[in-house]
C-alpha positions in Angstrom: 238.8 103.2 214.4 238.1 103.6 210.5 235.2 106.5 209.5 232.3 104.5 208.4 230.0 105.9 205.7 229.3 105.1 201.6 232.4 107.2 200.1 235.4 104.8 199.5 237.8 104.7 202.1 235.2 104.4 204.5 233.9 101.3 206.2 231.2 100.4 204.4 227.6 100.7 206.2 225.2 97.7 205.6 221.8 98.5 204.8 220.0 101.2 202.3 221.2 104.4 203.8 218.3 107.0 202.0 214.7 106.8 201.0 215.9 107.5 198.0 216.9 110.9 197.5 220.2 112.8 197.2 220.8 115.2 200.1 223.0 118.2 200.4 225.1 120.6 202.8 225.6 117.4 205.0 228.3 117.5 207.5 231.9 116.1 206.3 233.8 113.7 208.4 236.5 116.1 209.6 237.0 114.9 213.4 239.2 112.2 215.4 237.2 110.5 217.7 237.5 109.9 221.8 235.5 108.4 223.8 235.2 108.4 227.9 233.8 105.1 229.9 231.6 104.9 232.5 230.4 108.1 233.3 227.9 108.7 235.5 224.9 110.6 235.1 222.6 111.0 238.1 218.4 111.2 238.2 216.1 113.0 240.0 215.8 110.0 243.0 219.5 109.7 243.2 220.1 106.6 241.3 223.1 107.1 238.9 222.6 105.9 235.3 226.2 104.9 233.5 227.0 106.4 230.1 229.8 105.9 227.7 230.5 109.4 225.5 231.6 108.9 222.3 232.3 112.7 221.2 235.2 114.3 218.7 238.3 114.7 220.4 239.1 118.5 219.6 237.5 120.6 222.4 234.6 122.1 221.8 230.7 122.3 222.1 228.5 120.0 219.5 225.1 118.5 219.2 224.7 115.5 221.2 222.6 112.1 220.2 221.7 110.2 223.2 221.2 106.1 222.5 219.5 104.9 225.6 218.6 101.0 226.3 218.6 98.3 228.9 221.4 96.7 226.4 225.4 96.6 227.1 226.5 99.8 225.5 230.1 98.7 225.6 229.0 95.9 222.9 227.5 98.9 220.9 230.2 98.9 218.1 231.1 95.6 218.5 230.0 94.6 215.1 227.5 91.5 215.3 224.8 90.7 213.8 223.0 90.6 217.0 219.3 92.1 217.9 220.4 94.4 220.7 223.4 96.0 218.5 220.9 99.1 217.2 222.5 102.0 218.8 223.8 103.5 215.7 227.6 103.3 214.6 229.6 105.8 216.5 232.2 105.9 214.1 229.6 107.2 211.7 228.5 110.0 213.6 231.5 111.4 215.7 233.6 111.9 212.8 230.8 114.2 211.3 230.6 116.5 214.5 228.2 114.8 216.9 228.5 113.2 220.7 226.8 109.4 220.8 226.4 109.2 224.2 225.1 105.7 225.2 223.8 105.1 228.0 222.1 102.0 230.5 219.1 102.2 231.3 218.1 101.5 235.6 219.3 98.1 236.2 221.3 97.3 233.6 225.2 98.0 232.6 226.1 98.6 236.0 223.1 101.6 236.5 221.9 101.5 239.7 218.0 101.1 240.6 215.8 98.5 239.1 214.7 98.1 235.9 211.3 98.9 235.0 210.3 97.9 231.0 209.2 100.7 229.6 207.2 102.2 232.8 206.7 105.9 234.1 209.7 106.5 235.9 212.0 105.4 232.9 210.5 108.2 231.4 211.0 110.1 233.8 215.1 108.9 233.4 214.7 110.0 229.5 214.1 113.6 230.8 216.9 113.9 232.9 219.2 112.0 230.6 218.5 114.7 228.3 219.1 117.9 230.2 222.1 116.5 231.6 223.9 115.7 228.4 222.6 119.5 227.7 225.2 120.7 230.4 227.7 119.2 229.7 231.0 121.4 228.3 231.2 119.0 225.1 227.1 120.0 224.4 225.8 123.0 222.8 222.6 122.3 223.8 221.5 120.9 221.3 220.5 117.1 221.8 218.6 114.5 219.7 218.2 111.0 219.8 219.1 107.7 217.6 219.0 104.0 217.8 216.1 101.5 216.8 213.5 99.1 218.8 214.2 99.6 222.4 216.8 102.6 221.4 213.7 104.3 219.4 211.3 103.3 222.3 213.0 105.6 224.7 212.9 108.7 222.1 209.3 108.8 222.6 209.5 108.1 226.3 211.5 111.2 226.3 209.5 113.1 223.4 206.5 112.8 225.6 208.2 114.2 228.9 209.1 117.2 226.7 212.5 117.8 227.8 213.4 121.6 226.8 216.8 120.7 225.0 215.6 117.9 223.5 214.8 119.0 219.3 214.5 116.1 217.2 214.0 112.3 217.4 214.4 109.6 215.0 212.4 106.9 216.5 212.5 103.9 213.7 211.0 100.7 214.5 209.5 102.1 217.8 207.2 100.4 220.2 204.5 102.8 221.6 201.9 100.3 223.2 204.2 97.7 224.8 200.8 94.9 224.9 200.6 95.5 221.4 204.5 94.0 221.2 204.1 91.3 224.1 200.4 90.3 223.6 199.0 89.9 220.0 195.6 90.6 220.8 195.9 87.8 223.4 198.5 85.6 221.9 201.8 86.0 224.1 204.4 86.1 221.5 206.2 83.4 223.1 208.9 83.1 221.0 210.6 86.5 220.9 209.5 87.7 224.5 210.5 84.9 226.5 214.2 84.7 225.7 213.8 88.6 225.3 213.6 88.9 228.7 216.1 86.0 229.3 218.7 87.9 227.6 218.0 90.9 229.4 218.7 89.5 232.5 222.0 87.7 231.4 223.9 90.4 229.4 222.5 92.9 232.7 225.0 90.9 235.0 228.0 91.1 232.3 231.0 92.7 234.4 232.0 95.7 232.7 236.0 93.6 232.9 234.8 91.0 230.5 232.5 93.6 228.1 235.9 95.3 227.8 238.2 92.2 227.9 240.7 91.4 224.9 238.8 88.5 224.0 235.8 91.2 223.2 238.0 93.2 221.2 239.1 90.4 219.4 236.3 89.8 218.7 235.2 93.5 217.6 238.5 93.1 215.3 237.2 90.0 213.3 234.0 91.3 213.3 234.7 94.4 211.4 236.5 92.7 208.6 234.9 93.4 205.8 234.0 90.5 203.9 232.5 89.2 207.1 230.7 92.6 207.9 228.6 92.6 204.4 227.6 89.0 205.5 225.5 90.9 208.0 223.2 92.5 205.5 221.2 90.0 205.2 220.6 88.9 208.9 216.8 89.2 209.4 214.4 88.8 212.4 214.7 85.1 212.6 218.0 84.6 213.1 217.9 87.1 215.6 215.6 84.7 216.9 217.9 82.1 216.6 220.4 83.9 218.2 218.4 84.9 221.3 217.6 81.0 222.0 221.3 79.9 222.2 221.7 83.0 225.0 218.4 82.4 226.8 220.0 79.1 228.3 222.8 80.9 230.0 221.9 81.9 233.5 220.4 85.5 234.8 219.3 86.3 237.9 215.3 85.5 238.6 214.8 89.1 239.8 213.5 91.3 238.0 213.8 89.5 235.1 211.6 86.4 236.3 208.9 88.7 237.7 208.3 90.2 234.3 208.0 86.9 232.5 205.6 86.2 234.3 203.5 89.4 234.8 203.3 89.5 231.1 203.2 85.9 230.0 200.9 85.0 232.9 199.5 87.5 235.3 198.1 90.4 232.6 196.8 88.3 229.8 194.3 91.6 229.3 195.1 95.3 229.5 194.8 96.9 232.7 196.9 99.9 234.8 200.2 98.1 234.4 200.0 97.7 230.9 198.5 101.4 230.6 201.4 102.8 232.3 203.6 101.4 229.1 201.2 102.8 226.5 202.6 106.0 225.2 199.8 106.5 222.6 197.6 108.5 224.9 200.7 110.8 225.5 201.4 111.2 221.8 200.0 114.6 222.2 202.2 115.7 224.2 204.9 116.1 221.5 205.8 118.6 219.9 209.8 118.7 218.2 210.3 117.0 215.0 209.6 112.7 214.6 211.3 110.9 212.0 209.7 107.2 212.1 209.7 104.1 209.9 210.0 100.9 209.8 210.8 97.5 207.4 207.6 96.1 206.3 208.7 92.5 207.2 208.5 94.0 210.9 204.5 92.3 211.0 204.8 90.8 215.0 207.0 93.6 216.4 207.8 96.9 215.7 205.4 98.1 212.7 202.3 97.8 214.4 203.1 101.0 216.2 204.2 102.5 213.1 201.3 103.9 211.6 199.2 105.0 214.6 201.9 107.0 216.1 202.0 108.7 212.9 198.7 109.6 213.3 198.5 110.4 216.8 201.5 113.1 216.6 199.7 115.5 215.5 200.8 118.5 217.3 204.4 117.6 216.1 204.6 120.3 212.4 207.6 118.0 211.4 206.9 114.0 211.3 208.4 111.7 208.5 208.1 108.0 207.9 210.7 106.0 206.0 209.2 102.2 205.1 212.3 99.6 204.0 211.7 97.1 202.0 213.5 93.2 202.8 216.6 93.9 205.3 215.8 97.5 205.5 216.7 97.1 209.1 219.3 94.6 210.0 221.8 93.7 212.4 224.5 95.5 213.8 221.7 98.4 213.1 224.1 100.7 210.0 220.6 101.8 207.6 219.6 105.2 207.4 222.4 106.8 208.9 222.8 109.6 205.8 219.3 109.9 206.3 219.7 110.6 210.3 222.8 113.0 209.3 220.1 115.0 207.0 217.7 115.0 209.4 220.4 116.5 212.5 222.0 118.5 210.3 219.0 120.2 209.4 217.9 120.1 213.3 220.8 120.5 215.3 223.0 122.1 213.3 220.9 124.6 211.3 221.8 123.3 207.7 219.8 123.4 204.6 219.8 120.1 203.6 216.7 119.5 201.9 215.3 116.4 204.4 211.8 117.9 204.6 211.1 118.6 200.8 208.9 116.4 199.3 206.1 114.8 200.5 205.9 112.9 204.5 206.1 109.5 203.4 208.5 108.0 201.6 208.3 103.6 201.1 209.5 101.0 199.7 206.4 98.9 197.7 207.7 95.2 197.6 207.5 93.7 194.6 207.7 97.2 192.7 211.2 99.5 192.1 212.4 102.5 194.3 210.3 104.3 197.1 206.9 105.8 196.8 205.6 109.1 198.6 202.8 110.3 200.3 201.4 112.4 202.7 199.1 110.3 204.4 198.5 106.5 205.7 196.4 104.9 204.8 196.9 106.4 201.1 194.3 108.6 199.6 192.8 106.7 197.0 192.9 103.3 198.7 189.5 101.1 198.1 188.7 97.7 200.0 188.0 95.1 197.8 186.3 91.6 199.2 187.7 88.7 198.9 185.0 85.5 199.9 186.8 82.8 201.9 185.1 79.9 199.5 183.4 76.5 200.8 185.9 75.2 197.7 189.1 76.9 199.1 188.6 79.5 196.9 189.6 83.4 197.2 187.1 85.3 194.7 184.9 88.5 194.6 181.8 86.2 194.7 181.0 83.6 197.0 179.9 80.4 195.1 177.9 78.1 196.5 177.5 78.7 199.9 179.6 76.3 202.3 182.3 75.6 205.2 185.4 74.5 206.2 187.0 73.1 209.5 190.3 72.8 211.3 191.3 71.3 214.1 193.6 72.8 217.1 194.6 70.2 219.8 195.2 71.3 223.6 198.3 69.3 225.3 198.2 66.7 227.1 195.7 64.4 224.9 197.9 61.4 225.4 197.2 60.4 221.6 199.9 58.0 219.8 199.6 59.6 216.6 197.3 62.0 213.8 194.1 60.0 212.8 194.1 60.6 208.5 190.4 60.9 209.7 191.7 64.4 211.1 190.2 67.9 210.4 193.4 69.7 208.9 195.3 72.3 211.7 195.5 74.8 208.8 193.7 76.1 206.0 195.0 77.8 203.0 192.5 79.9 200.3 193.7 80.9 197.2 193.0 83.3 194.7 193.1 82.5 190.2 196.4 83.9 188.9 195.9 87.9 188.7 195.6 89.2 185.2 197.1 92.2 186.0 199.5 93.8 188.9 197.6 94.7 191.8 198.8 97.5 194.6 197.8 96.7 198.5 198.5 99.1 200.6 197.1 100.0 204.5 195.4 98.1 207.2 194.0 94.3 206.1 190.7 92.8 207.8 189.3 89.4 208.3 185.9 89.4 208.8 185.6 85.5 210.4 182.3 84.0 210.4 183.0 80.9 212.3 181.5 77.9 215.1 183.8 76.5 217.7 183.6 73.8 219.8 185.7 75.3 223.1 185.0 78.3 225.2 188.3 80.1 224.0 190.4 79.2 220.9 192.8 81.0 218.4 192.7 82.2 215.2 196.5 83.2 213.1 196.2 84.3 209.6 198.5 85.0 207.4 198.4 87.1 204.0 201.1 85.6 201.4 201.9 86.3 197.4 202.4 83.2 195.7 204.3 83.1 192.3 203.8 81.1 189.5 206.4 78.6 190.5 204.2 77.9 193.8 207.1 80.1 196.2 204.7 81.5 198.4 206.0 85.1 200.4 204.7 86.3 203.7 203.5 90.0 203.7 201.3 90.2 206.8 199.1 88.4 209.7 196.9 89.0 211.9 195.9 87.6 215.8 193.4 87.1 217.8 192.2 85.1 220.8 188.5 84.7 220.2 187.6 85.5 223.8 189.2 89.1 223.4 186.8 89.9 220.5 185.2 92.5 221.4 185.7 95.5 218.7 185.5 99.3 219.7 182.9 100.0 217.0 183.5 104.1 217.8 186.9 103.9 216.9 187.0 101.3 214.1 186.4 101.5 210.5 185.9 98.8 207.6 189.3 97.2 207.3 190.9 98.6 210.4 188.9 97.3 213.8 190.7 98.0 217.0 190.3 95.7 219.7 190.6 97.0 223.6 191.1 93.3 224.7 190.0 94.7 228.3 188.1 91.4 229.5 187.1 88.0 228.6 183.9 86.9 226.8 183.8 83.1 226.4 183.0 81.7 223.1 179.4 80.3 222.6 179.8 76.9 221.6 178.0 75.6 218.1 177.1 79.3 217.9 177.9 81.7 214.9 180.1 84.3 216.0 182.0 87.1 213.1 185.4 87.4 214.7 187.0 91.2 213.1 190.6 90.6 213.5 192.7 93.3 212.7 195.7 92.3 209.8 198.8 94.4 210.9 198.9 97.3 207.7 201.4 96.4 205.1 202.2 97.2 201.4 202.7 95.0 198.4 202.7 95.0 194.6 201.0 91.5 193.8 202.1 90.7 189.6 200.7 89.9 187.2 200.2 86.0 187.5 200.5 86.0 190.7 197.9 84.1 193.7 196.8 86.2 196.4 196.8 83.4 199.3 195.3 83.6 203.1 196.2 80.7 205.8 194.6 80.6 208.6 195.6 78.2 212.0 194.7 77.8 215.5 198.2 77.3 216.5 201.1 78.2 215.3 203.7 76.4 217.2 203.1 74.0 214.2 206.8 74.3 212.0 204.2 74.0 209.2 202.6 77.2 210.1 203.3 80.5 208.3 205.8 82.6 210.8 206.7 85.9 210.4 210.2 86.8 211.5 210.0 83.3 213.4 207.5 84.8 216.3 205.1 82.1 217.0 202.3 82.5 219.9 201.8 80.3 223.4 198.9 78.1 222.4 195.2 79.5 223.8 195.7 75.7 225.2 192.0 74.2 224.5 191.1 71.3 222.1 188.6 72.8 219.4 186.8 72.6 215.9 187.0 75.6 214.4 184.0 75.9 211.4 184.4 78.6 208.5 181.7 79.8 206.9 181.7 80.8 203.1 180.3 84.3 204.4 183.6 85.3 205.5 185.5 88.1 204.1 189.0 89.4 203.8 189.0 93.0 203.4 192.3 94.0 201.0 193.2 97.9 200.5 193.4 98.1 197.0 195.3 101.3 195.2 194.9 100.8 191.8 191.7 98.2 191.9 
């Protein structure tokens, strides 16, 4: 196999491979690379985990960085543009001096136990993963660990059982609250879990024959191409989503995979001990080695959410970076910030200078602006909320005008109605702002403060924040969720623009009655231009194609018929930089 990196010669990574900056004393590619299959690696209880080691083929002791999912790892390098391809490219990192072991997680790729989705004892399996690679003759003791999403979920499962070989992470678009991923304040992303979990259970029950067939490698061989491997830089989340939908229909076995559909699309629609046990952010603490997060800021229903808190929250960690990507900052087969992982190691694992911590902790992409921005802390110092008015006359402005409301209409199934009356209450409704006279800089956590009457015990409300040019193109930048009957705010640990929701237990909605709804907009950043329309859409369902959808996640319906009244008084909350 080629050396994959930027120099020519090299296969050609996809996706912006710094935040920016030039880096020094990194290692060189110097090695031939080997790579052993199956290997097992046995836990604590007994149950044998299986691993395939991807290390330089001159003997000898080097750093190891363990990629660690419920995914096939012998599809890890196979080059599509698929959503569970975030390992890392071994061919990158093995030439440069580093093992990338990659390993199945219980139940999957031929491991033995049962799965368990991000519970205790796979962290548990993180700790012992870790100290065995650490023994091995090809370690030096040294280990980190790399991959995105579910890769980047198990860093911090192992980061918080504080494995003593384990020195750095580099956790980007990690999940730390697993509810916050599956259940958007009580909307069940529907369309990313459920074939999710589909696909889980079908590529589990892939023989390792056929992951390793000919067909496979002939595959890997077109794949690799390069004309058709820069296609890939553009694949985003919804054509992941795509993707995911054409595997769902293939069969899986109902157990496990059946059981969790259903305890997390049906049976736990609030938080409770099962859901706790899959919330790292009370363990947070608990780390201490190095964190290198980040995220793309298009990542709205998945992985950012987490982003920002668990920057906060590590705060016994001296060493913790974000990196924020701007469009297809983090795309599929996952190739992006590899130099910047190769600073990062080189400067952990292998005890080079090579200048990763200089500058300030943040470094970020601000869409609709050039290069990457740094700070030090989120939200940014200097950042002022500026009120918006959600206008009787659809307007978006700093005053209110004369006072008024608006009302949509969300249907329940099974109405047995032939058609839309034009007599109808629209199912969305839009407000814009007048053309900005001058650029405008959001950055942090949005709010919208909904004064609103409904007409059903439970309902939903899905807003979406959008920049509209001049030309009418209008771009998605964030949303927020909410099912009204898991309102209730934590006043102690919110603040104006950022209320945090413990979505704990149901409190019906009182019907005609005037209720302020806080929902929480997930924290974004984004240079609205001169010109430009500031524009908020708001919906009780989203399963409507007309609806705004970010990444293509769209929510299970709350399921009730209901009029849905907006008062004028309602606010958005926007963090303003340079207001």
């Amino acid at each position: 196999m080629s050396i994959a990196g930027t120099e020519p010669g090299e296969r050609q990574l996809n996706g912006p491979q710094t935040t920016g900056r030039t880096y020094r004393n990194l290692s060189a590619p110097e090695h031939a690379m080997a790579r052993d299959n199956n290997i097992a690696v046995p836990m604590r209880d007994g149950v044998t985990l299986l691993a395939d080691v991807h290390r330089p083929a001159e003997p000898g002791r080097y750093p190891v960085l363990i990629a660690a999912s419920p995914y096939p790892r012998q599809l890890q390098d196979l080059g599509a543009p698929a959503g569970f391809i975030e390992a890392g490219a071994s061919d990158f990192f093995v030439p440069r001096g580093y093992v990338h072991l990659i390993v199945n997680l219980r139940g999957t790729g031929g491991s033995g136990g049962t799965f368990g989705l991000f519970d205790a004892q796979e962290r548990r399996d993180m700790h012992d993963l870790v100290e065995w690679a650490a023994a091995q003759p090809w370690c030096d003791g040294n280990v980190g660990m790399i991959g995105i999403s579910y890769f980047a979920m198990t860093q911090l499962e192992a980061a918080v059982e504080r494995p003593p070989h384990l020195k750095a992470i580099f956790p980007v678009a990690v999940t730390a609250d697993l509810y916050e991923a599956v259940s958007h304040h009580g909307l069940f992303s529907s369309s990313f879990i459920t074939p999710f979990v589909s696909v889980l259970g079908m590529t589990s029950q892939l023989s390792d024959r056929f992951l390793r067939s000919e067909l496979v490698e002939a595959v890997r061989t077109v794949l690799h191409v390069p004309a058709i491997h820069r296609k890939f830089a553009t694949m985003n989340g919804e054509a992941s989503i795509t993707a995911l939908r054409l595997l769902m229909k293939l069969h899986h076995d109902p157990h496990p995979w059946d059981d969790y559909w259903r305890a997390v699309a049906v049976e736990r629609p609030v938080r409770d001990a099962w859901w706790e046990e899959r919330n790292l952010m009370p363990l947070l603490h608990r780390i201490e080695i190095p964190v290198y997060l980040g995220c793309d800021w298009q990542n709205v229903p998945l992985h950012l959410p987490s982003t920002f808190p668990a920057f906060n929250a590590l705060k016994n960690s001296n060493h913790v970076r974000v990196a924020m990507l701007g469009d297809f900052g983090l795309t599929w087969p996952w190739e992006s910030l590899h130099v910047e992982a190769l600073a990062w190691y080189d400067h952990w694992l292998k005890g080079k200078d090579t200048g990763i911590l200089e500058g300030p902790r943040i470094r970020y992409v601000l869409p609709g602006a050039t290069g990457f921005h740094a700070a030090d802390a989120w939200p940014l110092p200097g950042v002022t909320y500026r009120d918006y008015a959600l206008r009787a006359d659809g307007g978006l402005a700093a005053d209110e005008g004369t006072t008024g409301t608006r009302t949509m209409m969300t249907l329940g199934s099974g109405l047995n109605r032939a058609h839309p009356s034009e007599t109808d209450p629209p199912a969305m409704l839009t407000w814009n702002s007048e053309p900005l006279e001058r650029d405008l800089d959001m950055t942090g956590p949005v709010e919208l403060a909904l004064d609103a009457t409904a007409t059903a015990i439970d309902t939903a409300f899905i807003v979406t924040l959008q920049d509209v040019d001049p030309s009418g193109n209008a771009t998605d930048i964030t949303a927020g969720y909410l099912r009204a009957s898991l309102r209730e705010v934590d006043e102690a640990a919110s603040r104006p623009g950022a209320p945090v929701l413990p979505c704990r237990s149901f409190e019906a909605v009182p019907v005609g009655q005037l209720v302020r709804y806080r929902i929480p907009m997930v924290d974004n950043a984004r240079r609205f231009k001169s010109g430009h329309c500031i524009r908020l859409v708001l919906t009780g369902d989203d399963q409507n194609p007309e609806a705004p959808s970010i990444m293509g996640f769209r929510h299970a319906s709350a399921g009730t018929s209901c009029l849905s009244t907006i008062m004028s008084s309602s606010r958005l909350l926007l963090p303003v930089l340079n207001g």
